[in-house]
PyMOL Python script that loads the backbone (N, CA, C, O; Angstrom):
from pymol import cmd

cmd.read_pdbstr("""\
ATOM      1  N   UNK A   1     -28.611  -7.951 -23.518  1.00  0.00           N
ATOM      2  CA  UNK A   1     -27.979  -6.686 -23.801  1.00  0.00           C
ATOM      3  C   UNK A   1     -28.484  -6.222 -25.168  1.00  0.00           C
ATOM      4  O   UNK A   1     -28.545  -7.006 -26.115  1.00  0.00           O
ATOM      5  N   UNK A   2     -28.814  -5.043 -25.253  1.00  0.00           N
ATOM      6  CA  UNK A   2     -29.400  -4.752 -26.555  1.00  0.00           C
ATOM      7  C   UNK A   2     -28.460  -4.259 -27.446  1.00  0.00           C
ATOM      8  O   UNK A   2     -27.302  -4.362 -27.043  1.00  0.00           O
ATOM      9  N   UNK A   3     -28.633  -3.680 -28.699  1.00  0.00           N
ATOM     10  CA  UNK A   3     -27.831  -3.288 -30.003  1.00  0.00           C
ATOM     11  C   UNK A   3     -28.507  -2.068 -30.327  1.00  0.00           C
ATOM     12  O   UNK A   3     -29.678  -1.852 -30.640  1.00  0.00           O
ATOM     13  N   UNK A   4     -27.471  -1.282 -30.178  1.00  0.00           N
ATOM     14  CA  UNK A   4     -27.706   0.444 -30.759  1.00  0.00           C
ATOM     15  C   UNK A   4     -26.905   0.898 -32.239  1.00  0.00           C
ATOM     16  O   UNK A   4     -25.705   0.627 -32.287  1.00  0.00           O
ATOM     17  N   UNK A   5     -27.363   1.396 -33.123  1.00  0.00           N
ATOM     18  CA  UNK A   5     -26.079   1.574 -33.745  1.00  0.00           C
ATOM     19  C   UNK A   5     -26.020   2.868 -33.394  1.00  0.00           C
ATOM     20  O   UNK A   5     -26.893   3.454 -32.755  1.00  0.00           O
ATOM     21  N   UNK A   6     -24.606   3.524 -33.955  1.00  0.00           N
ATOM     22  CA  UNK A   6     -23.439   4.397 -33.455  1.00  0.00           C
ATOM     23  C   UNK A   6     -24.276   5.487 -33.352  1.00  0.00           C
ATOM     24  O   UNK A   6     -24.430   6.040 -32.263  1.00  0.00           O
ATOM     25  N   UNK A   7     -25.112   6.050 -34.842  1.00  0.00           N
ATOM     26  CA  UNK A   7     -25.390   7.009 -35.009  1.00  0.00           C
ATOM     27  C   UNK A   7     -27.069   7.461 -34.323  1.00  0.00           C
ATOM     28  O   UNK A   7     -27.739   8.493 -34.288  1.00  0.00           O
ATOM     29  N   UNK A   8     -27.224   6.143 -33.880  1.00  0.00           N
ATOM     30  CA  UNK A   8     -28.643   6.347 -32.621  1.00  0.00           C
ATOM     31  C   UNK A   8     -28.198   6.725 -31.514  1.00  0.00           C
ATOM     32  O   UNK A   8     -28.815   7.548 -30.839  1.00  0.00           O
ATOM     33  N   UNK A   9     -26.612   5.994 -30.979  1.00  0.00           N
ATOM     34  CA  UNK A   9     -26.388   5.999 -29.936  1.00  0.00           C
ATOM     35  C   UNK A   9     -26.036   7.645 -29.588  1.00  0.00           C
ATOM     36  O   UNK A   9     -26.565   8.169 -28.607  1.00  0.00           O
ATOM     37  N   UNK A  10     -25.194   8.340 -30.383  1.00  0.00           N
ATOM     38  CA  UNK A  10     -24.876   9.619 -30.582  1.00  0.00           C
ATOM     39  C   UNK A  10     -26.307  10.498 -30.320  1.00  0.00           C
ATOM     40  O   UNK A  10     -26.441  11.315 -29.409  1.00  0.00           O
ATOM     41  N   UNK A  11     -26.877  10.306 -30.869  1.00  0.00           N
ATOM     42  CA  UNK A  11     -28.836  10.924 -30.974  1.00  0.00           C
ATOM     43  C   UNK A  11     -29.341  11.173 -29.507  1.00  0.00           C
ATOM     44  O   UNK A  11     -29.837  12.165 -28.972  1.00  0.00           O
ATOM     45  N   UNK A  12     -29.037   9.921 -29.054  1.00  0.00           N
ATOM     46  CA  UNK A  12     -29.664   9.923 -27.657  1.00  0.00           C
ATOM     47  C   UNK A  12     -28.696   9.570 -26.052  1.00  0.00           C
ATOM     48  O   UNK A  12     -29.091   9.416 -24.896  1.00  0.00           O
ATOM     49  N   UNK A  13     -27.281   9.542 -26.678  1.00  0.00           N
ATOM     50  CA  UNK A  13     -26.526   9.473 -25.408  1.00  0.00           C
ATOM     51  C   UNK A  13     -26.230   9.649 -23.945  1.00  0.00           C
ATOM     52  O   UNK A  13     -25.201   9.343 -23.343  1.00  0.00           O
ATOM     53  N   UNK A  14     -27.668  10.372 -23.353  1.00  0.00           N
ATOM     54  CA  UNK A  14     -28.012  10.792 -22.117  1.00  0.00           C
ATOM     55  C   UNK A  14     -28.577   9.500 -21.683  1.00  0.00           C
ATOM     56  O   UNK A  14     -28.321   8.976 -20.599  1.00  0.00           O
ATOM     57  N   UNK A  15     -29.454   8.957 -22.694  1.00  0.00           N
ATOM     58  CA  UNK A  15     -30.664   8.374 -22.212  1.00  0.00           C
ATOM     59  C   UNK A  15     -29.385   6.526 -22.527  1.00  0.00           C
ATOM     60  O   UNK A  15     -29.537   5.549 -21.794  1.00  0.00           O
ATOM     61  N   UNK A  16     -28.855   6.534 -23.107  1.00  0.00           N
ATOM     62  CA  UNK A  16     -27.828   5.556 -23.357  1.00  0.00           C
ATOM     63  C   UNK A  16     -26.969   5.189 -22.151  1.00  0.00           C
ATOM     64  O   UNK A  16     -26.835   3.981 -21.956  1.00  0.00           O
ATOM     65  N   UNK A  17     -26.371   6.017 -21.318  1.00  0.00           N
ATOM     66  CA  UNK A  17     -25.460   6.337 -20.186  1.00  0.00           C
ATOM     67  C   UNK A  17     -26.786   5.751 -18.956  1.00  0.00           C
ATOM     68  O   UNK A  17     -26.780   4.775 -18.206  1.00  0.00           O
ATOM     69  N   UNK A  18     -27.763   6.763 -19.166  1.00  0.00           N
ATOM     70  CA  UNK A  18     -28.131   6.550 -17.730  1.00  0.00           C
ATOM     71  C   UNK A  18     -28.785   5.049 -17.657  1.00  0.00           C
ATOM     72  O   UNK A  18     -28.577   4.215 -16.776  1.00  0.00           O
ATOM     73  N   UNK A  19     -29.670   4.909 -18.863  1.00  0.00           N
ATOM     74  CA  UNK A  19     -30.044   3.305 -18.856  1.00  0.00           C
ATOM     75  C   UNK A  19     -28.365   1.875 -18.760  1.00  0.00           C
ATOM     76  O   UNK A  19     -28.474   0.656 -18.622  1.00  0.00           O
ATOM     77  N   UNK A  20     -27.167   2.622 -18.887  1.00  0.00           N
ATOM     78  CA  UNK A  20     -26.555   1.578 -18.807  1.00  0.00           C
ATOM     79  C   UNK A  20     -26.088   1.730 -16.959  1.00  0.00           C
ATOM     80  O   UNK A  20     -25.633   0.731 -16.401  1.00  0.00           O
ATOM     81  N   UNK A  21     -26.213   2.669 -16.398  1.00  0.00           N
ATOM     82  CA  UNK A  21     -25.746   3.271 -15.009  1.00  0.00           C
ATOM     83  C   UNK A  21     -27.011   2.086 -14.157  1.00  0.00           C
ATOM     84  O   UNK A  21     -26.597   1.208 -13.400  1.00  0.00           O
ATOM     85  N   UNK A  22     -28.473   2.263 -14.437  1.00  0.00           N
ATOM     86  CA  UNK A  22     -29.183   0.939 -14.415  1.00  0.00           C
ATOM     87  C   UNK A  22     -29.370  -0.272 -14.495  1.00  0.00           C
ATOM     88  O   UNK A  22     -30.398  -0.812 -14.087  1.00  0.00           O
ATOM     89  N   UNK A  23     -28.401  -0.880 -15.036  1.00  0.00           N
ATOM     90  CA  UNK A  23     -27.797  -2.231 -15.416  1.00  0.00           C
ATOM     91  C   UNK A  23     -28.476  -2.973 -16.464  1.00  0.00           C
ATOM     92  O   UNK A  23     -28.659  -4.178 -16.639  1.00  0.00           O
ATOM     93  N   UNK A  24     -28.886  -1.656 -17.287  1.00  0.00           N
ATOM     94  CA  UNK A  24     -28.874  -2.227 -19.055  1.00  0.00           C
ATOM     95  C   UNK A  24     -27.928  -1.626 -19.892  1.00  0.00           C
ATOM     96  O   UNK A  24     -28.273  -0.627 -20.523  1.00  0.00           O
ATOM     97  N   UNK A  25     -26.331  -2.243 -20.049  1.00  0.00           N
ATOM     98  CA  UNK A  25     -25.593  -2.069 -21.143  1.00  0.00           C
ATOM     99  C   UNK A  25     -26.126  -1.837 -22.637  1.00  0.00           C
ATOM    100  O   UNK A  25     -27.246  -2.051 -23.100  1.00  0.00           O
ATOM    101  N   UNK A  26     -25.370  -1.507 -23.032  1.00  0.00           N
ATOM    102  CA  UNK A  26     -25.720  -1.375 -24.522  1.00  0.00           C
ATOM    103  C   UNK A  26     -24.860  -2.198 -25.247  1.00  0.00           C
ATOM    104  O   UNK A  26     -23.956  -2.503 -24.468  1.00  0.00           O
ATOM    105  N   UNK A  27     -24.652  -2.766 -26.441  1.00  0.00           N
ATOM    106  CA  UNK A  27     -23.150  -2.836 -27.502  1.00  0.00           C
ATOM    107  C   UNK A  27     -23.389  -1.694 -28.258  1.00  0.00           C
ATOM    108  O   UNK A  27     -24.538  -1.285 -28.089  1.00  0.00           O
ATOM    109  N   UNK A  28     -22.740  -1.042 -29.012  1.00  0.00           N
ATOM    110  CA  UNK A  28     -22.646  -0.416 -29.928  1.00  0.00           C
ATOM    111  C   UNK A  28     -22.090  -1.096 -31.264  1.00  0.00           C
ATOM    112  O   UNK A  28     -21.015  -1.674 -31.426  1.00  0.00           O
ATOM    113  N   UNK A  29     -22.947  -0.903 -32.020  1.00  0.00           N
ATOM    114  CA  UNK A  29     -22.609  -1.295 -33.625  1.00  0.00           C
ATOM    115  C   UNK A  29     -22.436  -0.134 -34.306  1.00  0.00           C
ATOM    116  O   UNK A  29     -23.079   0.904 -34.151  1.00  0.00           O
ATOM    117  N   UNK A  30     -21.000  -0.467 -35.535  1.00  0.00           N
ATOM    118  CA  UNK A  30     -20.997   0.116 -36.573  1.00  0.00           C
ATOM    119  C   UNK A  30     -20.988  -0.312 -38.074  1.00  0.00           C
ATOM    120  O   UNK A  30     -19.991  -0.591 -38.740  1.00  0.00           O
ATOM    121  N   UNK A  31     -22.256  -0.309 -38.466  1.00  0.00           N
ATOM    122  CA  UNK A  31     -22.136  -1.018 -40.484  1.00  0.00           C
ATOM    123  C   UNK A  31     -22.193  -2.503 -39.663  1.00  0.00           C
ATOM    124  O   UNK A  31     -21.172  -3.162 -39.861  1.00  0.00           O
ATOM    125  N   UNK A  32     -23.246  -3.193 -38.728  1.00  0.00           N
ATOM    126  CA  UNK A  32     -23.677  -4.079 -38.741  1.00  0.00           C
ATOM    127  C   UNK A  32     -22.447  -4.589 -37.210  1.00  0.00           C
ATOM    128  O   UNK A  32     -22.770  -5.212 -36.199  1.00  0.00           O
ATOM    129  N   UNK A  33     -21.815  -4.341 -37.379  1.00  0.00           N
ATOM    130  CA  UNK A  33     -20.484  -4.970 -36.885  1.00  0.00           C
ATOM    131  C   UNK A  33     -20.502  -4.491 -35.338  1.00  0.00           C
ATOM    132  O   UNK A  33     -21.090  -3.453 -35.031  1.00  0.00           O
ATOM    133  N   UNK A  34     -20.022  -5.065 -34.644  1.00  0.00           N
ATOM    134  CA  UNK A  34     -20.058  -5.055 -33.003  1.00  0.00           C
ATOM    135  C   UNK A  34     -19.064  -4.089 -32.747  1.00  0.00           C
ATOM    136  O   UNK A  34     -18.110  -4.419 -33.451  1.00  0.00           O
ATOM    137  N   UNK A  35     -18.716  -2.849 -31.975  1.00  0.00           N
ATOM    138  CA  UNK A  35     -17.546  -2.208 -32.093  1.00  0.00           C
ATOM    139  C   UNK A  35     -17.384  -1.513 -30.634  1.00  0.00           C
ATOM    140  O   UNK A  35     -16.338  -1.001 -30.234  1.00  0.00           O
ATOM    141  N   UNK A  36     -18.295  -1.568 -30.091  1.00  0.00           N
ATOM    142  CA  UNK A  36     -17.944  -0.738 -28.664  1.00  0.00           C
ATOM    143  C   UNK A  36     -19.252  -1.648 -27.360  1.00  0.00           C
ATOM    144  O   UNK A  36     -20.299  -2.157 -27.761  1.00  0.00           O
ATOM    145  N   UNK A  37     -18.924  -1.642 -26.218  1.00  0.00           N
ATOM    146  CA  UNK A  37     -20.119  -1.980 -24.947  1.00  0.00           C
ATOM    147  C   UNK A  37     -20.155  -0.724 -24.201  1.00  0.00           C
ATOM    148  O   UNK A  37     -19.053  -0.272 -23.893  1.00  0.00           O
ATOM    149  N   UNK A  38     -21.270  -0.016 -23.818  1.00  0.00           N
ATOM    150  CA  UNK A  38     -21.492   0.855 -22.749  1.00  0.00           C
ATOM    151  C   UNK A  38     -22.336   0.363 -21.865  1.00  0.00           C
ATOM    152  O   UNK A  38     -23.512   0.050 -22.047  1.00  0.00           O
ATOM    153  N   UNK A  39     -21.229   0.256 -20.172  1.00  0.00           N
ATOM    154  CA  UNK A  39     -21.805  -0.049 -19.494  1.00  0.00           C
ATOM    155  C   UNK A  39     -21.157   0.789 -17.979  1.00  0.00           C
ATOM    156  O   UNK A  39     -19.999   1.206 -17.934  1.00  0.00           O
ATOM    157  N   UNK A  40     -21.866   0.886 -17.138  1.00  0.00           N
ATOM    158  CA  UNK A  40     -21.893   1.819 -15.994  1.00  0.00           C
ATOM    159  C   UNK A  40     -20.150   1.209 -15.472  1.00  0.00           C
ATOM    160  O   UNK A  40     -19.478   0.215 -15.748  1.00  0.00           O
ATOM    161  N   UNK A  41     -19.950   2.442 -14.596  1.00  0.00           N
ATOM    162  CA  UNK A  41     -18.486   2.421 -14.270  1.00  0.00           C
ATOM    163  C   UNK A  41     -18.072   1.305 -13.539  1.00  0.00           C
ATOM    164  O   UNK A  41     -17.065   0.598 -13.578  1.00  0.00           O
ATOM    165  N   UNK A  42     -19.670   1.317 -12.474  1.00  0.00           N
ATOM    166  CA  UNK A  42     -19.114  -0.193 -11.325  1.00  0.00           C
ATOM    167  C   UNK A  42     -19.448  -1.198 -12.154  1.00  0.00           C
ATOM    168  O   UNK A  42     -18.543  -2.032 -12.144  1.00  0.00           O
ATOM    169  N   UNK A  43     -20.014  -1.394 -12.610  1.00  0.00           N
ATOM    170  CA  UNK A  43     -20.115  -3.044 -13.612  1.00  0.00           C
ATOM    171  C   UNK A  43     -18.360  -3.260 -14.382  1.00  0.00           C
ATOM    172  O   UNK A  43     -17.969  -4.406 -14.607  1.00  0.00           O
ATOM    173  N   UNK A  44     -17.540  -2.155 -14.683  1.00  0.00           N
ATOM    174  CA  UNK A  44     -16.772  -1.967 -15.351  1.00  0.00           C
ATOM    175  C   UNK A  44     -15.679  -2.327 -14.378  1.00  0.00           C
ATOM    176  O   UNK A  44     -14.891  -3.205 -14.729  1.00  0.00           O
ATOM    177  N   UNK A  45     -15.515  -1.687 -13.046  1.00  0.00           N
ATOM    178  CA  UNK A  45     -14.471  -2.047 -11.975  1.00  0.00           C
ATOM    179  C   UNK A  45     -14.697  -3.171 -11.712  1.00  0.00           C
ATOM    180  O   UNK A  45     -13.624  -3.752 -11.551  1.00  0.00           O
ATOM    181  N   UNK A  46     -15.643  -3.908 -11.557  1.00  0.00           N
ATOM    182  CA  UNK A  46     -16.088  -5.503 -11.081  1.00  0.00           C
ATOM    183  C   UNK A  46     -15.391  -6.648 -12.089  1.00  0.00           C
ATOM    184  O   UNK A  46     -14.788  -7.649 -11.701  1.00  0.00           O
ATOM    185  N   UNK A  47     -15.610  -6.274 -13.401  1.00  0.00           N
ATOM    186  CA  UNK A  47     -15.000  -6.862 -14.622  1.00  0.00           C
ATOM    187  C   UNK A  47     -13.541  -6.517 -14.620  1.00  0.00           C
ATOM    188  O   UNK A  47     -12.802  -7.491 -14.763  1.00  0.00           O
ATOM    189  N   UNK A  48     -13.050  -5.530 -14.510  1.00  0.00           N
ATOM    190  CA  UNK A  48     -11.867  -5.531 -13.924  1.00  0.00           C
ATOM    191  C   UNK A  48     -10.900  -6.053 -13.324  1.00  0.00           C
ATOM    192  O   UNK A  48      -9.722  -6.217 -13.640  1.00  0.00           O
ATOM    193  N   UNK A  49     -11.731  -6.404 -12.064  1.00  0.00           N
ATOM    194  CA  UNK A  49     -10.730  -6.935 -11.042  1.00  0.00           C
ATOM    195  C   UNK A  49     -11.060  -8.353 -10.516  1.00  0.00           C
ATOM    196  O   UNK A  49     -11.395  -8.889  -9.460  1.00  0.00           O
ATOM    197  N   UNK A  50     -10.689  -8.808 -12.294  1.00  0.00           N
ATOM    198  CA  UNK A  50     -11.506 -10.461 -12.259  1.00  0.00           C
ATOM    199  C   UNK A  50      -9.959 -10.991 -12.329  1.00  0.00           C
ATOM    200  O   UNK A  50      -9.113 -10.709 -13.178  1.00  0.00           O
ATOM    201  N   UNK A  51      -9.843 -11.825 -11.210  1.00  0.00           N
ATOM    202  CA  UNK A  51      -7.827 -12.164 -11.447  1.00  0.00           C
ATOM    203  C   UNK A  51      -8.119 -13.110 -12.442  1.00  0.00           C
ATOM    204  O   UNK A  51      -9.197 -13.449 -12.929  1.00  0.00           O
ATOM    205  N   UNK A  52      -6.507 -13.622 -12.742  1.00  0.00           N
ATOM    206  CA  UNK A  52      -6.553 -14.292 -13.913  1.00  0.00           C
ATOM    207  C   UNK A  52      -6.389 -16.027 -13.068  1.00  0.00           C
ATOM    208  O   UNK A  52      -5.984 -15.977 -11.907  1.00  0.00           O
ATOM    209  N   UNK A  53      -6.636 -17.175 -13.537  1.00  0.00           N
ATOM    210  CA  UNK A  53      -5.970 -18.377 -13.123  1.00  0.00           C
ATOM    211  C   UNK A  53      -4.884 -18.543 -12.071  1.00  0.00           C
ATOM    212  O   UNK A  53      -4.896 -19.089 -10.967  1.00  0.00           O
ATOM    213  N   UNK A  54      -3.937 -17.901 -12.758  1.00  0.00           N
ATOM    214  CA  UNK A  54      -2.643 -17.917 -11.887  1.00  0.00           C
ATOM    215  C   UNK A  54      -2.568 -17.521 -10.898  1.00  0.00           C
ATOM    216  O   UNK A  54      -2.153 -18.126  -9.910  1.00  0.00           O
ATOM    217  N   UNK A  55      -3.004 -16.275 -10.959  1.00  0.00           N
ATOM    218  CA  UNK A  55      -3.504 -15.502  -9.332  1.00  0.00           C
ATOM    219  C   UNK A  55      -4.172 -16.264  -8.581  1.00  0.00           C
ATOM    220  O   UNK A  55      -3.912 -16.436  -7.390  1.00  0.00           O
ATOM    221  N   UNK A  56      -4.818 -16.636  -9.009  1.00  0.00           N
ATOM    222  CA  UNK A  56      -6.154 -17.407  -7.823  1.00  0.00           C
ATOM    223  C   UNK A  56      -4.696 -18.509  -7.609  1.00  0.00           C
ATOM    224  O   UNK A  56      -3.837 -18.190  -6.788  1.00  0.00           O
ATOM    225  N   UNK A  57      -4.576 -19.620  -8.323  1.00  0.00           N
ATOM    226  CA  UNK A  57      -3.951 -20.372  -7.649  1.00  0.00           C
ATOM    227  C   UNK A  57      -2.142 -20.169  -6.744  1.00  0.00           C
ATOM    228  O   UNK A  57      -1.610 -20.942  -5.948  1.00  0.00           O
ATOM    229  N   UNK A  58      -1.553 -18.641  -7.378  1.00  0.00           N
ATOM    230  CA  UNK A  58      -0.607 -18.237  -6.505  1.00  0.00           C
ATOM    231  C   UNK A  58      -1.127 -18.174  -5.158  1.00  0.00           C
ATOM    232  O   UNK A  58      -0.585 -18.590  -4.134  1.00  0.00           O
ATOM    233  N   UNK A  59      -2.345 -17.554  -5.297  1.00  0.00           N
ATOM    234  CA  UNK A  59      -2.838 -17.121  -3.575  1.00  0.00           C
ATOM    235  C   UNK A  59      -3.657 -18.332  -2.480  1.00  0.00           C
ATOM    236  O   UNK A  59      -4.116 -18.199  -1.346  1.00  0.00           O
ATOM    237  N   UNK A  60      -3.586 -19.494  -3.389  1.00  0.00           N
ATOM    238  CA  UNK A  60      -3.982 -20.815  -2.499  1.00  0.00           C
ATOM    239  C   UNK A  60      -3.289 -20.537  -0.831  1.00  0.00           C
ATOM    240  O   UNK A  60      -2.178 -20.433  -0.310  1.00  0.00           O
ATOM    241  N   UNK A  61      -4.612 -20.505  -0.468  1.00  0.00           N
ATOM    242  CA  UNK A  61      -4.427 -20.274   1.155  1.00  0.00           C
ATOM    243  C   UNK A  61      -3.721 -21.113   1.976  1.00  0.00           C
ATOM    244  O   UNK A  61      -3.097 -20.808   2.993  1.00  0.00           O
ATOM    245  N   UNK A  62      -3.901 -22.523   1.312  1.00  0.00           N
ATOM    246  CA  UNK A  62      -3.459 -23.767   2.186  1.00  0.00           C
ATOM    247  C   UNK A  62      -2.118 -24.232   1.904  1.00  0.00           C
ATOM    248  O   UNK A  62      -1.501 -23.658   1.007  1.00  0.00           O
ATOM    249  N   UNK A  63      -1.399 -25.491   2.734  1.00  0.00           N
ATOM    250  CA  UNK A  63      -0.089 -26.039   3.027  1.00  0.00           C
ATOM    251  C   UNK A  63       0.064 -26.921   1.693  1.00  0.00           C
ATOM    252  O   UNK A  63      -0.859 -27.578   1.211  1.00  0.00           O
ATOM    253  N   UNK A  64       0.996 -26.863   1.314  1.00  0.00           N
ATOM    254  CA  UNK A  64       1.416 -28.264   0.349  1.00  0.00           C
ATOM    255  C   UNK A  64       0.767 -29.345   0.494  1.00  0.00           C
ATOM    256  O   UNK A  64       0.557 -30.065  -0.482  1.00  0.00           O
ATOM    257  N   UNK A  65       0.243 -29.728   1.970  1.00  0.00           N
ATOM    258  CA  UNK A  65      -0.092 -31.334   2.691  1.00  0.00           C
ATOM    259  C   UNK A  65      -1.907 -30.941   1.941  1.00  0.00           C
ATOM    260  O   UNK A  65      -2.338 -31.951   1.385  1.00  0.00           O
ATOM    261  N   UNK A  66      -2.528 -30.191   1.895  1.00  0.00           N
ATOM    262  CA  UNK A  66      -4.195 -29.678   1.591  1.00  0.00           C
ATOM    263  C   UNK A  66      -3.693 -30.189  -0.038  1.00  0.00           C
ATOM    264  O   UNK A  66      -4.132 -29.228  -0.669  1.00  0.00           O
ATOM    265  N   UNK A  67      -3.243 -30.831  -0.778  1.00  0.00           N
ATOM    266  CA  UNK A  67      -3.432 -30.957  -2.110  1.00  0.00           C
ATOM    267  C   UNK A  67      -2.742 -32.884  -1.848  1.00  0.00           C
ATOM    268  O   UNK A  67      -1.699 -33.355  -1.394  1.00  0.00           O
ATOM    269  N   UNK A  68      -4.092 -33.501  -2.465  1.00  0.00           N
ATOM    270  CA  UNK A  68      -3.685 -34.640  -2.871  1.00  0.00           C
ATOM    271  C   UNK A  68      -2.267 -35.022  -3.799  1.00  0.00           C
ATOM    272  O   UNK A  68      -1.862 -34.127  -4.541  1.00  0.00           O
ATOM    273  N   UNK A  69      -1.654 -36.079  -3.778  1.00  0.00           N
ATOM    274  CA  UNK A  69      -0.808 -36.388  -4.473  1.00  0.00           C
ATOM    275  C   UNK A  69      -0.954 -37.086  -5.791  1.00  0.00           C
ATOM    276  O   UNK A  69      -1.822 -37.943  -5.957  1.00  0.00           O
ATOM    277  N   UNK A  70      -0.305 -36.808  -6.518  1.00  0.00           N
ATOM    278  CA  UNK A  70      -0.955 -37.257  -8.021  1.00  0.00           C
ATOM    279  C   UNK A  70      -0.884 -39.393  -7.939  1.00  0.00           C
ATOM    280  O   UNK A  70      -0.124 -40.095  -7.272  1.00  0.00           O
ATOM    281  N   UNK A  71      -1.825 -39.743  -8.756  1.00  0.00           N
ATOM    282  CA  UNK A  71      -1.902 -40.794  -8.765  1.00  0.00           C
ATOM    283  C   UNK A  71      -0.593 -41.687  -9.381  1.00  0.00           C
ATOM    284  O   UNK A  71       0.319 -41.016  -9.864  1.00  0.00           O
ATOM    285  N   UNK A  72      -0.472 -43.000  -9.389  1.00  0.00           N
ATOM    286  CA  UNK A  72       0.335 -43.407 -10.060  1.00  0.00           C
ATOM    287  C   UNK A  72       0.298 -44.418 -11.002  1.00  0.00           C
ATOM    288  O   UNK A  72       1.116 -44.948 -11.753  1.00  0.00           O
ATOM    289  N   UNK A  73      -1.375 -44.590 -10.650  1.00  0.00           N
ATOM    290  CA  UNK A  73      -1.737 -45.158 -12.138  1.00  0.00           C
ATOM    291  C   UNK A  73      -2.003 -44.671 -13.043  1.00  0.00           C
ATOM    292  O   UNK A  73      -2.537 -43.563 -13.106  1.00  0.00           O
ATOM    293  N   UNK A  74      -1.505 -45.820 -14.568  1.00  0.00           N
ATOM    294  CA  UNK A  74      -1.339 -45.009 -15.475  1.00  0.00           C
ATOM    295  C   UNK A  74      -2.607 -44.840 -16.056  1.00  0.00           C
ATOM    296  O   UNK A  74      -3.729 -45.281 -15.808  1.00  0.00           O
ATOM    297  N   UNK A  75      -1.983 -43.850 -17.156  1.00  0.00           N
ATOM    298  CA  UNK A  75      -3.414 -42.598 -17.966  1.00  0.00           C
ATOM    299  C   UNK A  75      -4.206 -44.068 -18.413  1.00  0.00           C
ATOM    300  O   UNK A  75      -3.635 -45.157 -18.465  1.00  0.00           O
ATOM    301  N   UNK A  76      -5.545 -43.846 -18.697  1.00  0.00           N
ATOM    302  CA  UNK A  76      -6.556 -44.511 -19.838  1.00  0.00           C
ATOM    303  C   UNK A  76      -6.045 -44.463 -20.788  1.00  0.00           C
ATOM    304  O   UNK A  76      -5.125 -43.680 -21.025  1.00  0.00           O
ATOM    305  N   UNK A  77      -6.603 -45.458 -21.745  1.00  0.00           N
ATOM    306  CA  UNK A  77      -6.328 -45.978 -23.065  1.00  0.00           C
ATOM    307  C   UNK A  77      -7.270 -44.535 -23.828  1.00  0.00           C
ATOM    308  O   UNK A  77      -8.413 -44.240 -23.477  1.00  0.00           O
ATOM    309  N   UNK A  78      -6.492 -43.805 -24.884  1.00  0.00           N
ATOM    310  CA  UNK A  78      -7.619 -43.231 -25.564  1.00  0.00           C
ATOM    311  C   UNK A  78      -7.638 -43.678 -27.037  1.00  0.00           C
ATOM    312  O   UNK A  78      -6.558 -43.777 -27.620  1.00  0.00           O
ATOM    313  N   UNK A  79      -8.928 -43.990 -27.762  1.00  0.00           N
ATOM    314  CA  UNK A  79      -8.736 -44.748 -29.125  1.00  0.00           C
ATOM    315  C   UNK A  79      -9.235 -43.161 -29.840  1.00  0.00           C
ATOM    316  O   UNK A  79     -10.190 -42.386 -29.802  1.00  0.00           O
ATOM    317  N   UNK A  80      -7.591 -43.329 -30.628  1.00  0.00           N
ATOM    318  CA  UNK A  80      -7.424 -42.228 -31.469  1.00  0.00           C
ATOM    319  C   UNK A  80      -8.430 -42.604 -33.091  1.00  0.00           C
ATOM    320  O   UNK A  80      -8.451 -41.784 -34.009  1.00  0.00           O
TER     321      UNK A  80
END
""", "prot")
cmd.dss("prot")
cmd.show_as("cartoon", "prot")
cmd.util.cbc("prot")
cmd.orient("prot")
């Protein structure tokens, strides 16, 4: 992903948009510093609708019996 700063990005913002609509994002920097990403809308909905942990495992497809039972031997020794 490349690095624009603000006041290039402003300069040439047509050519910024459509190269990120292509699937080259930009970051935007300001005074060195990372401050904005431009990147096309569907790359943006995809990142989106990334569930979190919990979700994925609320929506476990399978029965209680599809998950092993925890062991009952005990933990390893760890040398602190």
């Amino acid at each position: 992903m490349r690095e624009i700063q603000l006041k290039d990005a402003k300069a040439t913002f047509s050519a910024v948009i459509e190269q990120a609509i292509h699937g080259n994002p930009a970051i935007i920097t300001r005074h060195g510093k990372k401050e904005a990403v431009v990147l096309s809308f569907e790359e943006y909905e995809k990142l989106s609708r990334v569930p979190s942990f919990g979700r994925l495992l609320a929506a476990f497809p399978g029965d209680e019996t599809d998950i092993p039972a925890r062991s009952s031997k005990p933990a390893r020794d760890v040398d602190l």
